[in-house]
C-alpha positions as a Markdown table, in Angstrom:
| # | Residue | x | y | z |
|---|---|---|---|---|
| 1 | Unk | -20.4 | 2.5 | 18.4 |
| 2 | Unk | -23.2 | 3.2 | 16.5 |
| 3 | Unk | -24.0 | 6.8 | 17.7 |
| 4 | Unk | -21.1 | 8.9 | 17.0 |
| 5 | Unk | -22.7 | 12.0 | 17.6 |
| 6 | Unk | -22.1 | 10.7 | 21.3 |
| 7 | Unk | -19.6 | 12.7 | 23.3 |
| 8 | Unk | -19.7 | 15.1 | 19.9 |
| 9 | Unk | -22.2 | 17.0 | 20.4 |
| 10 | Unk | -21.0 | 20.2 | 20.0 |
| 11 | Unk | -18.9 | 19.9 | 16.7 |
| 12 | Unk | -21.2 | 17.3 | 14.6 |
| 13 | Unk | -24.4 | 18.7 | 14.0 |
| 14 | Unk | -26.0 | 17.6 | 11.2 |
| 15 | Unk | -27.5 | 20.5 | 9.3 |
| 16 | Unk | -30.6 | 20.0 | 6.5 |
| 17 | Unk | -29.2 | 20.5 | 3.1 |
| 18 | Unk | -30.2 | 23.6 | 1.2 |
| 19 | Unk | -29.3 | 21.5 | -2.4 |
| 20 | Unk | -30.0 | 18.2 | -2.2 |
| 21 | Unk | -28.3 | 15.9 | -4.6 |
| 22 | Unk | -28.5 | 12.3 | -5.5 |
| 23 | Unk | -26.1 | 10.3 | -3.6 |
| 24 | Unk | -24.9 | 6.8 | -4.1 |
| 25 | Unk | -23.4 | 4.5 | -1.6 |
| 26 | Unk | -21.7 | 1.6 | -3.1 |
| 27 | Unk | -21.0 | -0.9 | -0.1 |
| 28 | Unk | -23.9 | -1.8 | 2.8 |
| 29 | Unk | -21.2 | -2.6 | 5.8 |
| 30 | Unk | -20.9 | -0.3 | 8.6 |
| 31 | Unk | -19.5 | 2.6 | 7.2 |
| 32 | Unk | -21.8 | 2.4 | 3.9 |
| 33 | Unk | -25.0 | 2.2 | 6.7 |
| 34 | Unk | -24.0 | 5.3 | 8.5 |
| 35 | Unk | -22.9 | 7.5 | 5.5 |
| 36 | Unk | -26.4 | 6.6 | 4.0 |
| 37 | Unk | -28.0 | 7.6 | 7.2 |
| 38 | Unk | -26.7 | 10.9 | 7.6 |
| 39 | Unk | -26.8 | 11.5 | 4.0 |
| 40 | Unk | -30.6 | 11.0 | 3.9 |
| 41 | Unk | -31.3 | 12.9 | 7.3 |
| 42 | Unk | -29.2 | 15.8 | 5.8 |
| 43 | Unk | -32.2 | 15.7 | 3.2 |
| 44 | Unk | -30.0 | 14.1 | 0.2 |
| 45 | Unk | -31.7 | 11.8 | -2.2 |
| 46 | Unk | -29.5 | 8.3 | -1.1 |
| 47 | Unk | -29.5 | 5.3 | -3.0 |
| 48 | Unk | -27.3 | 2.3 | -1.6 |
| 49 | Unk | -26.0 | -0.6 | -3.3 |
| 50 | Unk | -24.6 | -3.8 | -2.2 |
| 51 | Unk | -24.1 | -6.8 | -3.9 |
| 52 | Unk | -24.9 | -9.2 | -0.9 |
| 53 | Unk | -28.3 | -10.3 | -0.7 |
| 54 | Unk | -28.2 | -8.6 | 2.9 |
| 55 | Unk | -27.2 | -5.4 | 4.5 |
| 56 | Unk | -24.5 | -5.6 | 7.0 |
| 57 | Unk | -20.9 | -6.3 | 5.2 |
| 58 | Unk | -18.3 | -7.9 | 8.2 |
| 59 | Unk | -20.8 | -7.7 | 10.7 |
| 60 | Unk | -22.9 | -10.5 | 9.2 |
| 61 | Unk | -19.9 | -12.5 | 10.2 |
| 62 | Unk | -18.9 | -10.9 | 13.1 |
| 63 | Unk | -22.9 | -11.5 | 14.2 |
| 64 | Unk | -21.9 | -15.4 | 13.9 |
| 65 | Unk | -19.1 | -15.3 | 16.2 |
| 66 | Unk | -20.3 | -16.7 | 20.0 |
| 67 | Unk | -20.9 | -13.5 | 22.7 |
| 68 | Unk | -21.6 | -11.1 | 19.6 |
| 69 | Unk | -25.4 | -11.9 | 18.7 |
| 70 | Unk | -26.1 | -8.5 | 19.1 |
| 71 | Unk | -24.3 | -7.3 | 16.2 |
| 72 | Unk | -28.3 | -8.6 | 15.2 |
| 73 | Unk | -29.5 | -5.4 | 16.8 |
| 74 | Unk | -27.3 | -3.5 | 15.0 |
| 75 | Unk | -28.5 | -4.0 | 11.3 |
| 76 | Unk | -31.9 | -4.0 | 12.9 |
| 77 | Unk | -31.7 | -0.3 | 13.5 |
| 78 | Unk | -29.9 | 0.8 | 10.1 |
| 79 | Unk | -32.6 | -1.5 | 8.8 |
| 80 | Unk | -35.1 | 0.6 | 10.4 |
| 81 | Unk | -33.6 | 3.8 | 10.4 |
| 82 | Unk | -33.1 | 3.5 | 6.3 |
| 83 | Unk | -36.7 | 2.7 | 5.9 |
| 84 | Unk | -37.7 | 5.9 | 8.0 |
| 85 | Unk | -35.6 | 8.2 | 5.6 |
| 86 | Unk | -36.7 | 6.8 | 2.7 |
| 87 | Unk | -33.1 | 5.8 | 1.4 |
| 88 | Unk | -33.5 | 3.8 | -1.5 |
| 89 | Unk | -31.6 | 0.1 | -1.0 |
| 90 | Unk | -30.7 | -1.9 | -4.2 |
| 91 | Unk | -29.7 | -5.2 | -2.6 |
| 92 | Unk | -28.3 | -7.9 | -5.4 |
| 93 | Unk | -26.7 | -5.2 | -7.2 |
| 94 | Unk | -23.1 | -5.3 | -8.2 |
| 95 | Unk | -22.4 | -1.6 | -9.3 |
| 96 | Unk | -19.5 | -1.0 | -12.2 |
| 97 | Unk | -18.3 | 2.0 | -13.4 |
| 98 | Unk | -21.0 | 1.9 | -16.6 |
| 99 | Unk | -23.9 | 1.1 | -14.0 |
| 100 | Unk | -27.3 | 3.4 | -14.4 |
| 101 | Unk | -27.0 | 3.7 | -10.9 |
| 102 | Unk | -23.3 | 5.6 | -11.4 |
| 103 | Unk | -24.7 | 8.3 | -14.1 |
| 104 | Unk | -27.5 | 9.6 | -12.4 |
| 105 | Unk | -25.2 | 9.9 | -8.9 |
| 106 | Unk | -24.1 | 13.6 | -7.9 |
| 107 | Unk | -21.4 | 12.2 | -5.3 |
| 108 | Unk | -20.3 | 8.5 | -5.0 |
| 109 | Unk | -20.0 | 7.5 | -1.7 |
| 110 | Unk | -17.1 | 4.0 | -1.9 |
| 111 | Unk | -17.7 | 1.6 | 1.0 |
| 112 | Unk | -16.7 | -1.4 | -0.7 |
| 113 | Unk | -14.8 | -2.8 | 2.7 |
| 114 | Unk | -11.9 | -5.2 | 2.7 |
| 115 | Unk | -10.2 | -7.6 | 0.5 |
| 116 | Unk | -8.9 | -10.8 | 2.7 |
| 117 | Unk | -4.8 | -10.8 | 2.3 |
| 118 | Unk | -3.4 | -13.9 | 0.8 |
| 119 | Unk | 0.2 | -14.2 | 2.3 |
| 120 | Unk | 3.1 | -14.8 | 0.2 |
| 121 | Unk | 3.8 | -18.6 | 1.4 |
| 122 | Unk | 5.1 | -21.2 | -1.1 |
| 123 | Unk | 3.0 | -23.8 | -1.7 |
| 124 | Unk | 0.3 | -21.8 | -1.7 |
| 125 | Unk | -0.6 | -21.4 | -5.2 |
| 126 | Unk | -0.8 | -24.9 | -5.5 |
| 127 | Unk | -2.2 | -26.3 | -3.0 |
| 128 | Unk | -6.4 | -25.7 | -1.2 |
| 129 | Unk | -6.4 | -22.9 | 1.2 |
| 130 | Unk | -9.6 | -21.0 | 1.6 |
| 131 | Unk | -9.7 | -17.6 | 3.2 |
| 132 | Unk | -11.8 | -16.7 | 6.3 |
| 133 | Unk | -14.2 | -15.0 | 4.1 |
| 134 | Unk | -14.9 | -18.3 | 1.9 |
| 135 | Unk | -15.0 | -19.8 | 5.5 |
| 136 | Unk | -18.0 | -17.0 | 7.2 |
| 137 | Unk | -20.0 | -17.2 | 3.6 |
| 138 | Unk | -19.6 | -21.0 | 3.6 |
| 139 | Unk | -18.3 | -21.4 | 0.4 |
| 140 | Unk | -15.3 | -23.7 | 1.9 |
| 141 | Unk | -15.4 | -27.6 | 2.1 |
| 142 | Unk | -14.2 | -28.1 | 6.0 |
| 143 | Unk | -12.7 | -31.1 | 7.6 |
| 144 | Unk | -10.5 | -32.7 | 10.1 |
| 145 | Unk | -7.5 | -31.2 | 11.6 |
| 146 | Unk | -7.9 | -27.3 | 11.1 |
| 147 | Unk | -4.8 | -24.9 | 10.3 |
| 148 | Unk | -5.4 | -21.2 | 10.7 |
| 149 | Unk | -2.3 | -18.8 | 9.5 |
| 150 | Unk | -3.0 | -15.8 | 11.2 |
| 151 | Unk | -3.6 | -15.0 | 15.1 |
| 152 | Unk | -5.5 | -11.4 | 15.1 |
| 153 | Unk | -8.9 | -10.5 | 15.7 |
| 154 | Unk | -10.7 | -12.3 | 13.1 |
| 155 | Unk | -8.7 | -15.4 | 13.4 |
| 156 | Unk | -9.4 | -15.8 | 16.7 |
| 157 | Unk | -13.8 | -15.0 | 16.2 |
| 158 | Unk | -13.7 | -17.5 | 12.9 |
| 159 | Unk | -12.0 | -20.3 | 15.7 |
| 160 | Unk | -14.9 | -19.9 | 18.3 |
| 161 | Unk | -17.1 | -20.0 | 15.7 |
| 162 | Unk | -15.7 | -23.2 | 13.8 |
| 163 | Unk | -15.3 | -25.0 | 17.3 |
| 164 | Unk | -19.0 | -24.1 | 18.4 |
| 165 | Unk | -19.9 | -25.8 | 15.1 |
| 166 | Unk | -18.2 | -29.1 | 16.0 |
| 167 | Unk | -14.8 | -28.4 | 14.7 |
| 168 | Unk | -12.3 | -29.4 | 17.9 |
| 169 | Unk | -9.3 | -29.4 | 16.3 |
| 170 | Unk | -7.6 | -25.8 | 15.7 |
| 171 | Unk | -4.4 | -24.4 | 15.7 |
| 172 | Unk | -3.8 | -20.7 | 15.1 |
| 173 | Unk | -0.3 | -20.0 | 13.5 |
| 174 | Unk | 1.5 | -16.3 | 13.5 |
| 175 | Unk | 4.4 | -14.2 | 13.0 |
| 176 | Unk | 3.7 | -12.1 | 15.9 |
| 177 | Unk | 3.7 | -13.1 | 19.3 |
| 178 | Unk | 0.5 | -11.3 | 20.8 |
| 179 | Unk | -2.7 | -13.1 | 19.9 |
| 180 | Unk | -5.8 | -11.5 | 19.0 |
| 181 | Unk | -4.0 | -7.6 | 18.5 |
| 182 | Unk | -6.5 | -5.0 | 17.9 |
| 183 | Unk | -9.3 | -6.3 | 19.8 |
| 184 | Unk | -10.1 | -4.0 | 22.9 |
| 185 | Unk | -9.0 | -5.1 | 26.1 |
| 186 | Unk | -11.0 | -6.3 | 28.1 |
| 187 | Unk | -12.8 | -8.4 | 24.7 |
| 188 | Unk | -9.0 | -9.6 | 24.2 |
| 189 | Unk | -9.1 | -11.2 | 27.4 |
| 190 | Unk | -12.6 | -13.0 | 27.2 |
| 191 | Unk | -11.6 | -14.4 | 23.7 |
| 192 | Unk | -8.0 | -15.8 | 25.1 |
| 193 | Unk | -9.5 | -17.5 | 27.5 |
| 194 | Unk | -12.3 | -19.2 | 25.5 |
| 195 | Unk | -9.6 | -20.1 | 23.5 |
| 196 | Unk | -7.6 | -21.6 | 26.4 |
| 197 | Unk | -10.8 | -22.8 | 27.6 |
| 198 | Unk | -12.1 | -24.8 | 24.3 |
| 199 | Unk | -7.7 | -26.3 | 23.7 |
| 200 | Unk | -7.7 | -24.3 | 20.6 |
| 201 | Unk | -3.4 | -24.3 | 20.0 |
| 202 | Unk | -1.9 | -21.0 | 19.7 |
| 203 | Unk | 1.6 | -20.9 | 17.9 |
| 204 | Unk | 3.2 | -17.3 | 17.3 |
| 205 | Unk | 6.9 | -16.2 | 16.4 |
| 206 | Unk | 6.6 | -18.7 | 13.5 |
| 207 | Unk | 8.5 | -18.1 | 10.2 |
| 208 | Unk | 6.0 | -19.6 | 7.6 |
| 209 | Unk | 8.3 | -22.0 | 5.3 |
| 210 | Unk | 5.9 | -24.0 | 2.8 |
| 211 | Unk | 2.1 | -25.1 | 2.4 |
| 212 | Unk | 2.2 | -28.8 | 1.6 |
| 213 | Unk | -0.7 | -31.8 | 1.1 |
| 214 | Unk | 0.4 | -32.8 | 4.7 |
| 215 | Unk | -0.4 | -29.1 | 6.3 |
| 216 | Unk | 2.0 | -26.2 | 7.0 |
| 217 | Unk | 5.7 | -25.9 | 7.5 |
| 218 | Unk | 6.8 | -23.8 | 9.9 |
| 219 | Unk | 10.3 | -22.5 | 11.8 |
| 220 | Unk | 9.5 | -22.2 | 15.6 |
| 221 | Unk | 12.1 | -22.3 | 18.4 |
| 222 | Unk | 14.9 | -22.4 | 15.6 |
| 223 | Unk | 13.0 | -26.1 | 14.6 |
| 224 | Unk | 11.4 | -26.7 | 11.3 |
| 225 | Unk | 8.3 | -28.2 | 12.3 |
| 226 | Unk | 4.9 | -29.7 | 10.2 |
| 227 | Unk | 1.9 | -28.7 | 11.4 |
| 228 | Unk | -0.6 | -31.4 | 10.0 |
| 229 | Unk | -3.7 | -30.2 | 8.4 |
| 230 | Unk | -6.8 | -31.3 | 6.7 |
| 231 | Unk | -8.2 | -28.1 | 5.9 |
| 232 | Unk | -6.1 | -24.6 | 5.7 |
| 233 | Unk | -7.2 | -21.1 | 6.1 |
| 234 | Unk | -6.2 | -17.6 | 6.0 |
| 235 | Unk | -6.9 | -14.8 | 8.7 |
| 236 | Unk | -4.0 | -12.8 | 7.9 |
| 237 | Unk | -4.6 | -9.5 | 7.2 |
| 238 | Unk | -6.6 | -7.1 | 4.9 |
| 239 | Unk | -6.6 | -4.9 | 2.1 |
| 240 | Unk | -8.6 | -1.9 | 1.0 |
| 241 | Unk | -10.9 | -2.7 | -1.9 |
| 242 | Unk | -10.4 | 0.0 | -3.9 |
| 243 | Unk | -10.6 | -1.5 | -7.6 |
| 244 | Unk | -13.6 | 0.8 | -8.2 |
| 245 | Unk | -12.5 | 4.1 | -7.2 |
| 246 | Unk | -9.5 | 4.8 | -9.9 |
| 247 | Unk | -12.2 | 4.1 | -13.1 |
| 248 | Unk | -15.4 | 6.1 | -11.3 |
| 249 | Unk | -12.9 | 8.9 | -10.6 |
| 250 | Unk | -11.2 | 8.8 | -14.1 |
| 251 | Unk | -15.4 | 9.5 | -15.4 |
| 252 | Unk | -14.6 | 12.7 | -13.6 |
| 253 | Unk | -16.9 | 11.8 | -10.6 |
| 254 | Unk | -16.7 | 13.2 | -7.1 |
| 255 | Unk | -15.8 | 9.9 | -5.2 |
| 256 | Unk | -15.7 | 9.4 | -1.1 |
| 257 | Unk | -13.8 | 6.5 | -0.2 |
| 258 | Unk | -14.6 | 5.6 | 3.6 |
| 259 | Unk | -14.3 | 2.7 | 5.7 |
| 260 | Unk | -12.4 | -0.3 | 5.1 |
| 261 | Unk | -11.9 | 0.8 | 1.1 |
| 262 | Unk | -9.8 | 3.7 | 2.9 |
| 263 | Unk | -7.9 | 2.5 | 5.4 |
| 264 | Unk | -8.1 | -1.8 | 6.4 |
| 265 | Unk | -5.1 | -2.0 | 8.9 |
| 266 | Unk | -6.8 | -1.6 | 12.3 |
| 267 | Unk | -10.7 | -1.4 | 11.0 |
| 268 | Unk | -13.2 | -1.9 | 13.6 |
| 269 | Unk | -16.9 | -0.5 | 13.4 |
| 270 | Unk | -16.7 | 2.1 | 15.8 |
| 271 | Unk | -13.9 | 3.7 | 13.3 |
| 272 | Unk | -16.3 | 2.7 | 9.9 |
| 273 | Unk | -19.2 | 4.2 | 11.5 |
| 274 | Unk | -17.4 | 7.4 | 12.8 |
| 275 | Unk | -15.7 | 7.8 | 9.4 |
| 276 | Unk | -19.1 | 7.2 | 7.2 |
| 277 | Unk | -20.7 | 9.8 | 9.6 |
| 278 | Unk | -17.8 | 12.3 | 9.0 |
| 279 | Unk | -18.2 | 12.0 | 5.5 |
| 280 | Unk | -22.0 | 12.4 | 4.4 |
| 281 | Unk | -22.0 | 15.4 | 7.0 |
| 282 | Unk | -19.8 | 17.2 | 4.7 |
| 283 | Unk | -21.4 | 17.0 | 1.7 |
């Protein structure tokens, strides 16, 4: 995952730079990490923003999730690996378009990752729902019966987590019928079964009706049902987060827009990483 040069190694070479320009990477999750690492070792002068107080985007909450601790490693070498190469890391910084940062940048490197999707349910405007990011960062006020709407990937990592901290009751709601889509297959199978394993409820083909005070109403089976929650949250999808991109490239600057800010239906790593790579090569 992190070495795509692997199995490569005859068409991605990574050749010094002959005119080295200033390069700024807005956006320290995997594909932000990687672009800046080949960007440096090319012999570019990288600077990397983020405005987390830590390097690592998603995979600081992927790093929570139980059997995936070595996601740790991970940001251990980028951590490293930046240091080495001298790339410049501006933690704590939230870059606009008017940023210092933006006018001294030769090429603008957008890894700005994902926006969590907020489904089009009634009720929802209305009533608390947090997402699953307000969930990994803990900016949400849990409790009680928990309600999940959404079934993929990252619904099913925030449910191990949440039951590892104490929280027993979960149900996972979704329109699809195949739980945890898009995870590989044999890391599909381990999670299903700690699912099974830890009575976490799994309800898909549902037709989301309403979000009440009581929980969420759902049509299942051709029944209206009420699944009872306390607290309710989002998995359900992601969007690129590309608010940025338009007003940096209306200054008439040469912008990159890789990872999740590209293209957020089906992200993994491997595909962030791959796709930073690509692009600091070719500059």
């Amino acid at each position: 995952m992190v070495n795509p040069e692997a199995g490569r190694e005859l068409t991605f070479i990574i050749n010094k730079t002959t005119a080295p320009k200033n390069i700024l990477i807005i956006g320290a999750g995997p594909a932000g990490l990687e672009a800046a690492r080949v960007a440096a070792t090319k012999g570019h002068h990288v600077t990397l923003a983020d405005e987390k107080e830590e390097i690592g985007g998603q995979l600081l909450y992927a790093r929570t999730v139980p059997g995936k601790s070595e996601f740790n490693e991970t940001l251990r070498y980028y951590s490293v690996q930046l240091k080495k190469l001298g790339v410049s890391i501006q933690l704590g910084t939230a870059v606009s378009a008017e940023h210092p940062l933006v006018q001294e940048a030769d090429d603008i490197i957008l890894a700005s990752g994902i926006l969590p999707r907020q489904p089009d349910i009634k009720g929802m405007e209305t009533h608390t729902v947090f997402s699953y990011r307000d969930v990994f960062e803990g900016n949400a006020q849990l409790h009680g019966k928990i309600v999940m709407i959404g079934g993929g990937g990252i619904a099913c990592d925030l449910a191990l987590v949440l039951y590892k901290k104490g929280y027993t009751d979960i149900t996972l709601l979704q329109r699809g019928r195949k739980f945890a889509k898009g995870l590989g297959k044999t890391t599909r199978w381990i999670t299903l079964g700690e699912l099974r394993r830890n009575n976490i409820r799994m309800i898909g083909e549902v037709t989301y009706k309403e979000v009440t005070p009581a929980g969420v109403v759902v049509e299942h089976e051709q029944q209206e049902i009420l699944e009872k929650a306390d607290t309710i949250i989002t998995a359900s999808g992601q969007l690129p987060n590309q608010m940025l991109a338009s007003e940096l490239m209306e200054q008439g600057k040469r912008v990159h827009v890789i990872g999740g800010a590209k293209h957020a239906v089906g992200l993994d790593a491997k595909f962030a990483i791959l796709n930073g790579a690509e692009t600091a090569n070719a500059l």
